[in-house]
C-alpha positions as CSV (number, residue, x, y, z in Angstrom):
1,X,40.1,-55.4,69.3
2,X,38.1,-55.1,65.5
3,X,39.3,-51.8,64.1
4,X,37.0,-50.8,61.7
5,X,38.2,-49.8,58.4
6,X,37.3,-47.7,55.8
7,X,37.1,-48.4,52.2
8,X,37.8,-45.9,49.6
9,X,37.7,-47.4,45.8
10,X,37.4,-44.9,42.5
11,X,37.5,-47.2,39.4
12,X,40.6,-46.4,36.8
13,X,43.0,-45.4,39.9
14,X,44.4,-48.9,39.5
15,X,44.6,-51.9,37.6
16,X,41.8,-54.9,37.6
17,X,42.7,-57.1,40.9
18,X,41.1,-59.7,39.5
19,X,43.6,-61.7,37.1
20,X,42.6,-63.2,33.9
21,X,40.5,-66.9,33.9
22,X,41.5,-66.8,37.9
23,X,38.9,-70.0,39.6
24,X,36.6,-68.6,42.0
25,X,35.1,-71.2,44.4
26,X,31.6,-70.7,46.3
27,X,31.2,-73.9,48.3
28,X,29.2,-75.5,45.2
29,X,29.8,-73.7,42.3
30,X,33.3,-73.0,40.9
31,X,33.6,-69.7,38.2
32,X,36.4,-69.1,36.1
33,X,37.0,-64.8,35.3
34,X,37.0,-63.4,32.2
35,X,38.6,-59.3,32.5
36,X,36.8,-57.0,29.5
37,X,37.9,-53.7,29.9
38,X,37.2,-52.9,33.4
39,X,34.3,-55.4,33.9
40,X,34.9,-58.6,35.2
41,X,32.8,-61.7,33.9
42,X,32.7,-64.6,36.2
43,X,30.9,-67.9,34.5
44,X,30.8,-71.5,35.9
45,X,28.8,-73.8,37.6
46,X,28.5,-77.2,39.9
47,X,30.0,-80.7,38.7
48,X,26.9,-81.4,37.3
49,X,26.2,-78.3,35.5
50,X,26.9,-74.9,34.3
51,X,25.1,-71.8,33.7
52,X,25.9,-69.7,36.7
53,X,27.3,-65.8,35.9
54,X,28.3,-62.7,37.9
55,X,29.4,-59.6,36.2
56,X,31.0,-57.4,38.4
57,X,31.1,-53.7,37.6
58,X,33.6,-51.3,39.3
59,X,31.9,-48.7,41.7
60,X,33.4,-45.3,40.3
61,X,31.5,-43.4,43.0
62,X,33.9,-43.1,46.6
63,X,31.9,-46.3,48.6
64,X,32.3,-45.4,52.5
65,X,30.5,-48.6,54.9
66,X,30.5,-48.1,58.4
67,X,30.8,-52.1,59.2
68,X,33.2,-52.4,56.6
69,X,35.1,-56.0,57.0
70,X,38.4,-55.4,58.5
71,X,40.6,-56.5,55.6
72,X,42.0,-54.8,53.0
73,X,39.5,-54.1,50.8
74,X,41.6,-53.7,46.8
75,X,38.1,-53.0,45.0
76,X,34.6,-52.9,44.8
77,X,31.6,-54.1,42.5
78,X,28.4,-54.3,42.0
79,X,27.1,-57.2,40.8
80,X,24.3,-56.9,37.4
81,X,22.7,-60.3,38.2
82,X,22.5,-59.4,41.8
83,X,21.2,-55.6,42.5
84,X,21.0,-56.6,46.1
85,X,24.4,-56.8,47.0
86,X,28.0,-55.1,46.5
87,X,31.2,-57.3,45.9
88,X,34.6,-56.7,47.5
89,X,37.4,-57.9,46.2
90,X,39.3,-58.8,49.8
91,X,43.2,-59.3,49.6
92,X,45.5,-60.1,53.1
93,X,48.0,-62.3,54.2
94,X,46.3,-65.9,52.9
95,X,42.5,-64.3,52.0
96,X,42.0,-63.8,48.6
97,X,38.2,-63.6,48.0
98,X,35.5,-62.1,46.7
99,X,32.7,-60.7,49.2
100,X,29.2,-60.4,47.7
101,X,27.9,-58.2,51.3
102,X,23.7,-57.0,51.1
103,X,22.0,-53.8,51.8
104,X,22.4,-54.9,55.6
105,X,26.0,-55.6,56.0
106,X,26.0,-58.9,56.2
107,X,28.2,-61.3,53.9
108,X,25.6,-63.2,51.7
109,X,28.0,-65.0,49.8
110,X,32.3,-65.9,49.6
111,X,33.8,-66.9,46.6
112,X,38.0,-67.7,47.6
113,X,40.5,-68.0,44.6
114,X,41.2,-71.3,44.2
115,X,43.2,-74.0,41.8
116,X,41.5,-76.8,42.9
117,X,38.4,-78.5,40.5
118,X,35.1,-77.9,42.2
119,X,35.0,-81.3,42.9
120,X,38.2,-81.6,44.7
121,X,37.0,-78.3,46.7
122,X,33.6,-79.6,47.8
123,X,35.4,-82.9,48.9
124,X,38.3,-81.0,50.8
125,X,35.6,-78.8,52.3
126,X,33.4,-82.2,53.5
127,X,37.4,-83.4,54.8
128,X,37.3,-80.1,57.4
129,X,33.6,-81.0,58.4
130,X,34.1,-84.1,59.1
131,X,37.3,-85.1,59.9
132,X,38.2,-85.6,63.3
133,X,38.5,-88.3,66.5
134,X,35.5,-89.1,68.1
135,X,34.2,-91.6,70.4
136,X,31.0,-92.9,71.7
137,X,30.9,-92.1,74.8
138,X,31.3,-88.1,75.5
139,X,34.0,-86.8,77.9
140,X,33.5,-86.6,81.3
141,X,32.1,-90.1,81.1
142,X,33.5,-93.3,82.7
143,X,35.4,-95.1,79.9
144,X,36.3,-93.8,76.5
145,X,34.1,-95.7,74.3
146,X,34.7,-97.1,71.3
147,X,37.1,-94.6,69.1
148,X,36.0,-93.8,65.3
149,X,38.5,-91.3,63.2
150,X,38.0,-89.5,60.2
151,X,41.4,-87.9,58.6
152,X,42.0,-86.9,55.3
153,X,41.2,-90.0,53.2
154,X,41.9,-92.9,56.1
155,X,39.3,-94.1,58.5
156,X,38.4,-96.2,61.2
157,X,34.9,-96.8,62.2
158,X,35.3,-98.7,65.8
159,X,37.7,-99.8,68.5
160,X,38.1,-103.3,66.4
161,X,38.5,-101.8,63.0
162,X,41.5,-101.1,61.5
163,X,42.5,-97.9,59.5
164,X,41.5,-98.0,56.2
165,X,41.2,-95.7,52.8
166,X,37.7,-94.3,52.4
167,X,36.5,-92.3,49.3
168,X,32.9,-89.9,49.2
169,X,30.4,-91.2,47.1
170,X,29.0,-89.1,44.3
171,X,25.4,-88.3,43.5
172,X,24.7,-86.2,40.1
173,X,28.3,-86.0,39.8
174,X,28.5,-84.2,43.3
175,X,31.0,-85.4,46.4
176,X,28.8,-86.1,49.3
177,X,27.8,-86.8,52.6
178,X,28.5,-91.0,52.0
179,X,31.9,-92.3,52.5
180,X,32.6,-95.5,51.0
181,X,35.4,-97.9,52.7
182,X,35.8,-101.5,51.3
183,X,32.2,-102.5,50.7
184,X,30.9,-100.6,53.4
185,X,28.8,-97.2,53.2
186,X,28.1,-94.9,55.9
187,X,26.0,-92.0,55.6
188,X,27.8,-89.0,58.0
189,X,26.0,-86.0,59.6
190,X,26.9,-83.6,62.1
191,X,25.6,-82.7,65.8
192,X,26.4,-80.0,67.8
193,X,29.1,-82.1,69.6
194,X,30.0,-84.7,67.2
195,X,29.0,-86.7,64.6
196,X,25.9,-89.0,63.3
197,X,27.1,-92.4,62.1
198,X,24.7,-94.1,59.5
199,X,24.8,-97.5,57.6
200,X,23.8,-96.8,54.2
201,X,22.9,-98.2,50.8
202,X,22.6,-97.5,46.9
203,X,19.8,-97.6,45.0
204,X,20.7,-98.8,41.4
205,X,17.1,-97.4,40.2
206,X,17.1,-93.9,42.0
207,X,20.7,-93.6,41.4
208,X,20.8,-92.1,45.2
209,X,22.3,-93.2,48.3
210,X,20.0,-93.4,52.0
211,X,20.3,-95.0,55.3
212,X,19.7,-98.6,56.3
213,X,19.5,-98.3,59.8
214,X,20.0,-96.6,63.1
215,X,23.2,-93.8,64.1
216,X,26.0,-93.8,65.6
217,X,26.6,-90.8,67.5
218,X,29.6,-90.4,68.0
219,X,31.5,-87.3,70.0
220,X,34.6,-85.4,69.5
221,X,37.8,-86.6,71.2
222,X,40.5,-84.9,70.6
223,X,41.4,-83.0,73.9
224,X,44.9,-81.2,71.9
225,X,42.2,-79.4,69.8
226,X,39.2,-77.4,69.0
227,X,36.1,-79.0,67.4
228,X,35.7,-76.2,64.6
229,X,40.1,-75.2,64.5
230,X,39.8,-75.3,61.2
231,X,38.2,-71.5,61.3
232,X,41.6,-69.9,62.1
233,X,43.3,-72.3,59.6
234,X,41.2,-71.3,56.3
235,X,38.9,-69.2,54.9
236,X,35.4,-70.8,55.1
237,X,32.6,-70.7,53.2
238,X,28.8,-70.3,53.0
239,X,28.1,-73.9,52.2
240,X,30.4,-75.1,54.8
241,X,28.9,-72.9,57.3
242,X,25.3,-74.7,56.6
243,X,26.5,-77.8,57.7
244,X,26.0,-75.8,61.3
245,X,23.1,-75.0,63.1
246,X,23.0,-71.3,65.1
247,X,24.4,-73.4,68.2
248,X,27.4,-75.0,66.3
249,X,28.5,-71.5,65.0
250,X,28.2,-69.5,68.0
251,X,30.7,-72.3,69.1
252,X,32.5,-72.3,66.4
253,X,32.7,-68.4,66.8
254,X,33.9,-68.3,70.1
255,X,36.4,-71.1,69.6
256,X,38.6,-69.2,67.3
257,X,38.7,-66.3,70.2
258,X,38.9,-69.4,72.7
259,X,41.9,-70.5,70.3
260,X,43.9,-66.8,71.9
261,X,43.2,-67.7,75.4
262,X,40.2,-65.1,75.3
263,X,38.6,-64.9,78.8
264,X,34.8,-65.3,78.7
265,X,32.4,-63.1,80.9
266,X,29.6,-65.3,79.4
267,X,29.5,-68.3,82.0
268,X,28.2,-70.4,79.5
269,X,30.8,-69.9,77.1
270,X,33.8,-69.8,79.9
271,X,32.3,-72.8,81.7
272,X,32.5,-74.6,78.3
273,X,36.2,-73.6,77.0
274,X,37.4,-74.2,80.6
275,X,36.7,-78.0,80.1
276,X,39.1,-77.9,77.1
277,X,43.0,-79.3,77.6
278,X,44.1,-76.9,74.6
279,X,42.0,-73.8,76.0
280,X,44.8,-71.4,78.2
281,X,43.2,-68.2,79.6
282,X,45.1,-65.0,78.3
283,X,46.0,-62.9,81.3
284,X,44.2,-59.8,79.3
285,X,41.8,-59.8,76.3
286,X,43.5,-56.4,75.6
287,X,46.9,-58.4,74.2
288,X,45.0,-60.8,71.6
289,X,45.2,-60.4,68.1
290,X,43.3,-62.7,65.3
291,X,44.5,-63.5,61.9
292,X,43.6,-61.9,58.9
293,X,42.1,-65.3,58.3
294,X,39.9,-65.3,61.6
295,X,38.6,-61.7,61.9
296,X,37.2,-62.8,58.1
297,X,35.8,-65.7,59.6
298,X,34.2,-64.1,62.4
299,X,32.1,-61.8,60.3
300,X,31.2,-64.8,58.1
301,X,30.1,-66.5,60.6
302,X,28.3,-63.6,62.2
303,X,26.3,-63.2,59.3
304,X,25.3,-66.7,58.8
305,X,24.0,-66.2,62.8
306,X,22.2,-63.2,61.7
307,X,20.3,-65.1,59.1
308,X,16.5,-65.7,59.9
309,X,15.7,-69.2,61.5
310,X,13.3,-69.8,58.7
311,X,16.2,-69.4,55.9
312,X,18.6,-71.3,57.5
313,X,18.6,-74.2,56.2
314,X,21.5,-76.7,57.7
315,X,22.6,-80.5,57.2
316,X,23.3,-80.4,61.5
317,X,21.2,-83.4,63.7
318,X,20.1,-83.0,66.9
C-alpha cells in the first residue's frame, strides 16, 4: 500500500526549490530563507528570541535511501550545523516541507512553509491539540456527563456555562498551555483519551502561570469524528507530536488508516475503532489509498514511536 520511492538529486540539474525569505515553521521556532548561490541560509528563532541557523548545502553526489519517504522528494541537503542528518526538501499536493531525516531513517525534525507568525503557528498548533467536545463521563457510561468544548477561539467549560471567547496566555512571549476566558484561567493537558482540566493562576513575581487545584478529566465526545483527525487534515509537526505519549500516537497512527475503513487484524486496535460511529470497515485493505498528507504523517509519527522512552519527553497525563 507504501510504495517506496527512490530519490535521485544532482545539484545544478535544476533551479533552488526553496524561494527567496520563504518562512519555515518547526513547531517552536520559525526561519525565514535567504538563497546564496546554491546554498540556502535559513535564520530565525522563537517569539522570545533568535539565533537559530541551518545552512543547507545541495548533495551533488546521486543520494539513493532505501526507506525513502514516499513523497516527491525536489532536493536534498545536508545540513552544516547538523552533520547528523540530511534534509529533503518534500513537495506534493498540500506538503511543502523540509525533512531533516538522521543516519537511521527516521525524521528528526519538519519545518512546513508557512505565512503565519510563529506565534500564530504555535497557537493554531495548541487549537488542533486541544480543540475538541468532551465530557466527563467516558462513553459507554450511563449519562453523558457534563459537556466542555474547545473550538477555535470559543469555549465552554461545563453543562451550565455558556460559550464564550477564550484567548492562550503567554509566558516569555510564548502561546501556551493556559487559556484565559473572562477572569478565569485553566491550565489544559492532554490524556490518552481526553483532556486534563486545571484551575490556574498568575504569579505577578515569577511572571509564570501554575495550577490552583485539582483536574478535570474530561473525555472526547464527539462520536462524527476521530480524536487525532486532524493527521489526515495537515502536516504535523515534531512539537505537536510531543504533546503525545507512545500510546496516543500509535492511536493516532492507526486512526488516520481507521479514517479509510482499514480492517485491523490487531484485536486491540479493531476492538477499539469498532466502538467508533465514524469508523466503516473497507470491504478490502487492498482498495485504500492515503493522502499525500497522511503517508507523510505516518512516517512522522513512526519516527517519533521509534524514539527511545528516555528522550521522549511529552506534555500527555495519565
Amino acid at each position: 500500500m507504501f510504495a517506496m520511492l527512490l530519490f535521485a538529486g544532482i545539484a545544478g540539474l535544476q533551479a533552488q526549490t526553496i524561494p527567496q525569505e520563504s518562512m519555515w515553521y518547526n513547531g517552536f521556532e520559525e526561519y525565514v530563507a535567504t538563497v546564496r548561490g546554491d546554498k540556502v541560509y535559513l535564520v530565525g528563532g522563537t517569539p522570545h528570541e533568535g539565533g537559530c541557523e541551518l545552512t543547507l548545502v545541495p548533495i551533488k553526489e546521486k543520494v539513493v535511501r532505501e526507506d525513502a519517504l514516499t513523497l516527491n522528494v525536489v532536493e536534498c541537503y545536508t545540513v552544516v550545523e547538523r552533520p547528523d542528518v540530511t534534509a529533503e526538501h518534500v513537495v506534493q499536493d498540500n506538503v511543502d516541507a523540509i525533512v531533516l531525516i538522521d543516519e537511521a531513517g527516521m525524521i528528526s525534525e519538519v519545518l512546513n512553509r508557512t505565512e503565519l507568525s510563529v506565534s500564530e503557528n504555535m497557537e493554531l498548533d495548541m487549537h488542533d491539540v486541544f480543540s475538541g467536545t468532551y465530557s466527563t463521563m467516558q462513553v459507554g457510561f450511563l449519562g453523558h456527563g457534563e459537556e466542555y468544548v474547545i473550538d477555535h477561539g470559543r469555549c465552554k467549560m461545563g453543562a451550565d456555562k455558556p460559550f464564550a471567547k477564550y484567548e492562550y496566555a503567554l509566558e516569555y512571549d510564548i502561546p501556551i498551555g493556559v487559556i484565559s476566558v473572562g477572569d478565569k484561567l485553566w491550565m489544559i493537558a492532554p490524556t490518552v483519551l481526553g483532556l486534563n482540566i486545571y484551575p490556574a493562576t498568575y504569579d505577578d513575581d515569577a511572571e509564570l502561570y501554575s495550577r490552583t487545584g485539582e483536574a478535570t478529566p474530561v473525555y472526547w465526545s464527539d462520536h462524527a469524528k476521530g480524536r487525532f483527525c486532524i493527521a489526515s487534515k495537515r502536516v504535523l509537526n515534531m512539537m505537536m507530536l510531543r504533546s503525545y505519549n507512545k500510546t496516543a500516537l500509535r492511536l493516532m497512527r492507526n486512526e488516520i488508516l481507521a479514517r479509510h475503513g482499514y480492517v485491523f487484524s490487531n484485536e486491540e486496535l479493531s476492538t477499539y475503532f469498532l466502538k467508533q460511529d465514524w469508523y466503516k470497515p473497507a470491504a478490502s485493505n487492498d482498495d485504500i489509498r492515503l493522502s499525500a498528507i497522511e503517508e507523510f504523517n505516518i512516517k512522522m509519527i513512526l519516527s517519533a514511536e521509534a524514539t527511545p522512552d528516555d528522550e521522549w519527553s511529552t506534555q500527555m497525563e495519565e
